[in-house]
C-alpha positions as CSV (number, residue, x, y, z in Angstrom):
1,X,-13.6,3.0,6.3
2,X,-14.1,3.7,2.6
3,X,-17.7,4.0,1.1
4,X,-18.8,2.3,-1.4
5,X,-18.3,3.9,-5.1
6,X,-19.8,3.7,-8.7
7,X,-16.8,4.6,-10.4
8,X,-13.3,2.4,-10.6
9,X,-10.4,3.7,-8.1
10,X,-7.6,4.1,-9.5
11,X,-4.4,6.0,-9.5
12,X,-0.4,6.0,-9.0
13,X,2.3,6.5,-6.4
14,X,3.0,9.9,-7.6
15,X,6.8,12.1,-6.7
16,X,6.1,15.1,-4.7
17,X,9.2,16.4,-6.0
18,X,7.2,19.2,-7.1
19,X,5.2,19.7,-4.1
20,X,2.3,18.0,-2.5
21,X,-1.0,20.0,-4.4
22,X,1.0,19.0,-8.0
23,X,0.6,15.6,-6.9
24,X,-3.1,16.0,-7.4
25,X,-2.5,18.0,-10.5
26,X,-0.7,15.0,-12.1
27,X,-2.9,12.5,-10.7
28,X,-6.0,14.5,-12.4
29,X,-3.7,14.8,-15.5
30,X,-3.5,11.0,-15.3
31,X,-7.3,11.0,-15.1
32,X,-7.2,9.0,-11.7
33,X,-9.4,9.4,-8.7
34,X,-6.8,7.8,-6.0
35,X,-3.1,8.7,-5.2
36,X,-0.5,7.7,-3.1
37,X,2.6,9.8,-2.1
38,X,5.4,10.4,0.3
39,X,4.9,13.0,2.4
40,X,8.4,13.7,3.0
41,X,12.0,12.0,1.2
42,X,11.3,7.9,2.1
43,X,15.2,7.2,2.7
44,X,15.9,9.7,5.3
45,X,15.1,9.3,8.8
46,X,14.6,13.6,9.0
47,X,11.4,14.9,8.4
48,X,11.2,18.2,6.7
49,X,8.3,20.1,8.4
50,X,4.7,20.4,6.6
51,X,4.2,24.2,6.5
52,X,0.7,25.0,7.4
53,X,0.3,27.2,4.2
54,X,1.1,23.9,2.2
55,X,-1.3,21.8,4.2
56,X,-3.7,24.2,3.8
57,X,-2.9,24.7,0.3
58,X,-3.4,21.0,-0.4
59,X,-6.2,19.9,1.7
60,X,-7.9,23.0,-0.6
61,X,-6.7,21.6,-3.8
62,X,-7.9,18.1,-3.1
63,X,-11.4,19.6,-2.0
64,X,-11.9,20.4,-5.5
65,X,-10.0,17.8,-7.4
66,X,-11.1,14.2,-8.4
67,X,-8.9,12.0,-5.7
68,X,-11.3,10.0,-4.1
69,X,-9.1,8.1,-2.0
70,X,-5.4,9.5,-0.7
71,X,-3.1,7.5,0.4
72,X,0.5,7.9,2.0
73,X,3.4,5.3,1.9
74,X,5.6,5.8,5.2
75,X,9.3,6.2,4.7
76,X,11.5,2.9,3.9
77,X,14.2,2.9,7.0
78,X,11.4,1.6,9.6
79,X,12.0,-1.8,11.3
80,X,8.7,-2.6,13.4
81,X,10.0,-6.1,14.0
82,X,13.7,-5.7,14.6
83,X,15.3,-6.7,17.7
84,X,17.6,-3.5,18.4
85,X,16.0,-1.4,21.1
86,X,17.3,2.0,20.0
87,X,15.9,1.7,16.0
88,X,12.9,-0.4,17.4
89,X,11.9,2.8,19.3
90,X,13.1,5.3,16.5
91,X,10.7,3.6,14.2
92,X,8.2,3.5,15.9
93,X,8.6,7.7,17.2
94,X,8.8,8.2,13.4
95,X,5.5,6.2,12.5
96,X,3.8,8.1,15.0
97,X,4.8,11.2,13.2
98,X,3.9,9.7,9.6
99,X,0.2,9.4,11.6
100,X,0.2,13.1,12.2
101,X,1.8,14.0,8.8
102,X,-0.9,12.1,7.2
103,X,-3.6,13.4,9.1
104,X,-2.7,16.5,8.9
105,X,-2.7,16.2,5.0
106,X,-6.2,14.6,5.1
107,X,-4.9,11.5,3.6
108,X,-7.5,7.9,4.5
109,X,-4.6,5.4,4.2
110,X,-1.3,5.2,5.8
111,X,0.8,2.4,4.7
112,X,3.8,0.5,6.0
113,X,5.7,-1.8,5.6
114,X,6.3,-4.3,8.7
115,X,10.5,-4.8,8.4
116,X,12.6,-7.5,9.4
117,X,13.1,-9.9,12.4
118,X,17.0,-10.4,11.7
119,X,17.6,-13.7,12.4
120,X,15.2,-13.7,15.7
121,X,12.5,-15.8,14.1
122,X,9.0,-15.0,12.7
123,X,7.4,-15.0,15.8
124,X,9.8,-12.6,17.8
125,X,9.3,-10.4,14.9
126,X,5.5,-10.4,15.3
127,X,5.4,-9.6,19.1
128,X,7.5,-6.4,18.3
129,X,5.2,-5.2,15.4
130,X,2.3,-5.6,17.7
131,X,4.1,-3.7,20.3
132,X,5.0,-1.1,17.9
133,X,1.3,-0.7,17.0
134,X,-0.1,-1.0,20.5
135,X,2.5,2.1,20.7
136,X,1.1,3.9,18.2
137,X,-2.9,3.4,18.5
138,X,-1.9,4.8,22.4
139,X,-0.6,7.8,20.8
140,X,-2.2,11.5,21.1
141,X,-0.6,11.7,17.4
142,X,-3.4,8.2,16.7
143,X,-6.2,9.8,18.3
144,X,-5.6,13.5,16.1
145,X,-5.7,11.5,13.2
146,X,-9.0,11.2,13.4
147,X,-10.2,8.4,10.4
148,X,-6.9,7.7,8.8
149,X,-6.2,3.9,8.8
150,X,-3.5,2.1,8.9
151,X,-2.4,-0.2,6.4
152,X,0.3,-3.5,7.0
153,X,1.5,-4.3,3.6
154,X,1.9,-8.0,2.7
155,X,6.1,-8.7,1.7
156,X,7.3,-10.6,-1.1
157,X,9.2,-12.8,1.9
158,X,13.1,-11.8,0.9
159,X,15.1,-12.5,3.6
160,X,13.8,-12.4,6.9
161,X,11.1,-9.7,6.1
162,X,7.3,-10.4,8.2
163,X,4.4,-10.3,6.2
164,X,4.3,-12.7,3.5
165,X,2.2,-14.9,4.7
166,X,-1.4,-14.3,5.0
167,X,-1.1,-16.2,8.7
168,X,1.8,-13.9,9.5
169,X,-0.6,-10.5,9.3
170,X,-3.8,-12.1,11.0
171,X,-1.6,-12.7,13.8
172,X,-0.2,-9.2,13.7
173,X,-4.3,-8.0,13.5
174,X,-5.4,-10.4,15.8
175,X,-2.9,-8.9,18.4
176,X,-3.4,-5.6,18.5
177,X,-5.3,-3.8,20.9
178,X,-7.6,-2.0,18.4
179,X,-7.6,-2.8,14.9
180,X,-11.0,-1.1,14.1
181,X,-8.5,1.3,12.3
182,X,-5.9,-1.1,11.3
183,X,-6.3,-3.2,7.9
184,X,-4.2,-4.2,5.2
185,X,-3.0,-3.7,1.8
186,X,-2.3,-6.2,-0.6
187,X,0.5,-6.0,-3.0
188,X,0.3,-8.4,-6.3
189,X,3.5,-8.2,-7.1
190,X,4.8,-9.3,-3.7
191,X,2.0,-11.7,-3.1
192,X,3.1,-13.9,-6.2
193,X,6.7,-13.7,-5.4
194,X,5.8,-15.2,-1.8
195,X,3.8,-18.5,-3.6
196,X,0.3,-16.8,-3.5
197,X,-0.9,-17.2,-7.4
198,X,-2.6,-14.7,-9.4
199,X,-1.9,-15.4,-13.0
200,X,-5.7,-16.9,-13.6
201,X,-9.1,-16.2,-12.7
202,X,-9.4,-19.3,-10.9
203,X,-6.1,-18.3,-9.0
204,X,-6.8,-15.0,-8.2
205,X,-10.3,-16.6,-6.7
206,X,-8.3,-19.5,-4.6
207,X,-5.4,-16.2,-3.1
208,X,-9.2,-14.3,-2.1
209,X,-10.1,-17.0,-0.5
210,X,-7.3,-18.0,1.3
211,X,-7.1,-14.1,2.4
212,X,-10.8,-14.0,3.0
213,X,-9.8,-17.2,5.7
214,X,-6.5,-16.0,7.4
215,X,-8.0,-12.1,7.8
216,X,-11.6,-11.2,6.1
217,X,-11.9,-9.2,2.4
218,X,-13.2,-6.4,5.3
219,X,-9.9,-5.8,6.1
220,X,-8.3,-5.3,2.6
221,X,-8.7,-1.6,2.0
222,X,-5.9,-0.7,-1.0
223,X,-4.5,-3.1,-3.2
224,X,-0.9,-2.1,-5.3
225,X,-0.9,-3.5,-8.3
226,X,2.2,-4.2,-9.6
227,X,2.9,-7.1,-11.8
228,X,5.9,-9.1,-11.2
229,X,9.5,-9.4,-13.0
230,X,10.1,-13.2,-11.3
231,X,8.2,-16.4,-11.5
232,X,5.5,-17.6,-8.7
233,X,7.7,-17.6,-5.4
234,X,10.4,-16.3,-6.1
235,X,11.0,-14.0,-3.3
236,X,12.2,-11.4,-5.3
237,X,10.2,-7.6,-5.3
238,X,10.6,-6.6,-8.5
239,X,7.9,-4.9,-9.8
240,X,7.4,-4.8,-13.8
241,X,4.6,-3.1,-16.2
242,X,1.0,-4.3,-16.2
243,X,0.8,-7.6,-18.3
244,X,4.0,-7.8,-19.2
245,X,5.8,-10.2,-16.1
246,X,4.9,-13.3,-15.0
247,X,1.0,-12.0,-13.3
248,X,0.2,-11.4,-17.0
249,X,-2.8,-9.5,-18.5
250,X,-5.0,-12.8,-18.0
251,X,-4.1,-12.4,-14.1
252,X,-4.5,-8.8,-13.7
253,X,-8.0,-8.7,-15.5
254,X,-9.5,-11.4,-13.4
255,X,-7.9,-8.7,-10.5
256,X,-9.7,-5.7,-11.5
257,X,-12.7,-7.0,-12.3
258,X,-13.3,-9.4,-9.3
259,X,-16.0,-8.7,-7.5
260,X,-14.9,-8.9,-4.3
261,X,-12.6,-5.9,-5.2
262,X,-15.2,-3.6,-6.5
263,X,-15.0,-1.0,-4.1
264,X,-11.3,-1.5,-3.0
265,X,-8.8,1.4,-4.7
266,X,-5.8,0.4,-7.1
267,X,-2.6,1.7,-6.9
268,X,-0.1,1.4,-9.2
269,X,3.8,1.2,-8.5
270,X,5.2,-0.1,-11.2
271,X,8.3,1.6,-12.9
272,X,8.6,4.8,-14.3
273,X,10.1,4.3,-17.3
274,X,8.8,2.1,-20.0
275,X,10.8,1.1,-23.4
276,X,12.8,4.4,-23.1
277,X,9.4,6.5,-22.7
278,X,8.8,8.8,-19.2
279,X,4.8,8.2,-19.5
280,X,5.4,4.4,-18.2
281,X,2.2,5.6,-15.7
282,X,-0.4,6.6,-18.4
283,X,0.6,3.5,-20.6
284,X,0.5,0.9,-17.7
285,X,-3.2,3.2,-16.4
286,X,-4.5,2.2,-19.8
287,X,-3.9,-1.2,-19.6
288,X,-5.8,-1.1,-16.6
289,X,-8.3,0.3,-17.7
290,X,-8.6,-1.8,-21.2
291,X,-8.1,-5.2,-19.3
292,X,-11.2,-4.0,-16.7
293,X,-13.0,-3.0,-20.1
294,X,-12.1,-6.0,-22.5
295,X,-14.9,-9.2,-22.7
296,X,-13.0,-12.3,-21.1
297,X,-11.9,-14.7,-23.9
C-alpha cells in the first residue's frame, strides 16, 4: 500500500488531547513525517462523534503538512479472540467503526491489537479473530474506507494474548477471506519479550527471516519501535527509551538501517517522560536518528 520513499519515516504516537490537526502540528514540531493517534479516548467503549468541520479541518491540515504516513491505533477494550458472544460482537461493531473513523480521517494504517483467548486455547482464539475480520472486510464501513489497511499487531505473549508468534498471525492472514488490505505491524519491544531476538545485527537478520518465512517482509507495513524494559522472553510489555533496555542501541541501529526496512515507517511509543524531562519524544527521535546516522563499529 505504501510507495516507496527517499526520506526516513518516522514519527510518534502523539495525544490528541488537544485535538486531531495539533497532532500534526506537534508531529511537524517533532520534525517527523509519520504519526499515529487515537481517534477517540482508547479505554472507553463510547465514541465521541468526529464533527465534519474537524475532519475537514484535519484532512486540510495534513494536505499541507509533512506526515507522510498516518496511522491510527484502535481503542484498548477489543477482544477479537474472546469466547463471550456479547463482547465478541461489541468488538467487533466497534472495529468496524474505528474503519470508518479512520477513513474518514484519511489515515493509511489502522492498527489493532488481536486480544485474548481466555483459557480456550490458541487455536479457538484464532478462528474468532478470523471471524471477526471476515466481519469486518464484509462491512459497507470496509468498503468506504477505501485504501486504509489493516494492521494485526504482533503481542509480547502475557497471558493468554494471540499474536506472539510469527505462526500465530500467518494463520490469522492465511484465513481471512481478503487480506490484500490486511498486513501487519511489528512491535520490537513485544517481539523480544515473546523470544524473537533483536539485540544484534545478526539477530535482527535471523527475527526478518523467520518473519519473511511464517508471513512475507510484503506484509509488514509499520513497525513500533519501542525498546524493551525486560530481558529476551520475558513476556512482559514494557516499553523503555531507545537504547537504554535490553534491545540496546546496537539492536535498534541494525533495525533502522536494515534494508529490508527501508521503506517501512517507524513509530515510536516509548514513554513520555524521560529522567524527569516532558521532551522524552524529541530525545528518544534523536537517538533514532543518530543510531540510523552513526558508522557501525
Amino acid at each position: 500500500m505504501l510507495m516507496s520513499h527517499d526520506e526516513f519515516l518516522l514519527g510518534c504516537h502523539l495525544s490528541i488531547a488537544k485535538g486531531v490537526a495539533q497532532a500534526i502540528d506537534e508531529a511537524e514540531s517533532l520534525g517527523n513525517n509519520a504519526l499515529q493517534i487515537f481517534s477517540h479516548a482508547p479505554a472507553a467503549w463510547r465514541m465521541k462523534p468526529l464533527a465534519e468541520a474537524t475532519v475537514a479541518g484535519f484532512r486540510a491540515r495534513r494536505r499541507t503538512s509533512a506526515v507522510r504516513v498516518l496511522a491510527v491505533h484502535t481503542m484498548y477494550l477489543l477482544n477479537l479472540a474472546g469466547p463471550d458472544e456479547t463482547l465478541h460482537r461489541r468488538s467487533v461493531r466497534a472495529l468496524i467503526d474505528e474503519v470508518q473513523r479512520a477513513g474518514r480521517l484519511g489515515a493509511d494504517l489502522l492498527v489493532t491489537h488481536l486480544g485474548a483467548h481466555l483459557g480456550r486455547g490458541a487455536e479457538a482464539g484464532i478462528d474468532r479473530v478470523v471471524a471477526a475480520l471476515d466481519r469486518l472486510i464484509g462491512s459497507p464501513g470496509w468498503r468506504a474506507a477505501g485504501g486504509l489497511h489493516l494492521l494485526l499487531e504482533n503481542t509480547a505473549g502475557a497471558g493468554t494474548t494471540l499474536g506472539a508468534g510469527f505462526d500465530q498471525l500467518a494463520e490469522i492472514l492465511n484465513g481471512v477471506v481478503d487480506r490484500s488490505r490486511v498486513g501487519v505491524c511489528l512491535d520490537t519491544c513485544h517481539a523480544f519479550a515473546a523470544g524473537y531476538d533483536l539485540a544484534t545485527p545478526s539477530a535482527v537478520d535471523a527475527t526478518l527471516a523467520q518473519f519473511d518465512r511464517w508471513i512475507g517482509l510484503d506484509r509488514l507495513e509499520m513497525v513500533h519501535l519501542n525498546d524493551a524494559r525486560h530481558p529476551l522472553g520475558s513476556r512482559k510489555d514494557r516499553h523503555e527509551h531507545i537504547g537504554r533496555g535490553a534491545i540496546g542501541p546496537a539492536g535498534v541501529a541494525a533495525i533502522v538501517r536494515h534494508p529490508a526496512l527501508a521503506d517501512v515507517p517507524f513509530v515510536l511509543e516509548t514513554p513520555k517522560r524521560l529522567d524527569g524531562r516532558s521532551d522524552a519524544d524529541r530525545i528518544n527521535l534523536a537517538a533514532v536518528r543518530r543510531l540510523r546516522e552513526e558508522e557501525p563499529s
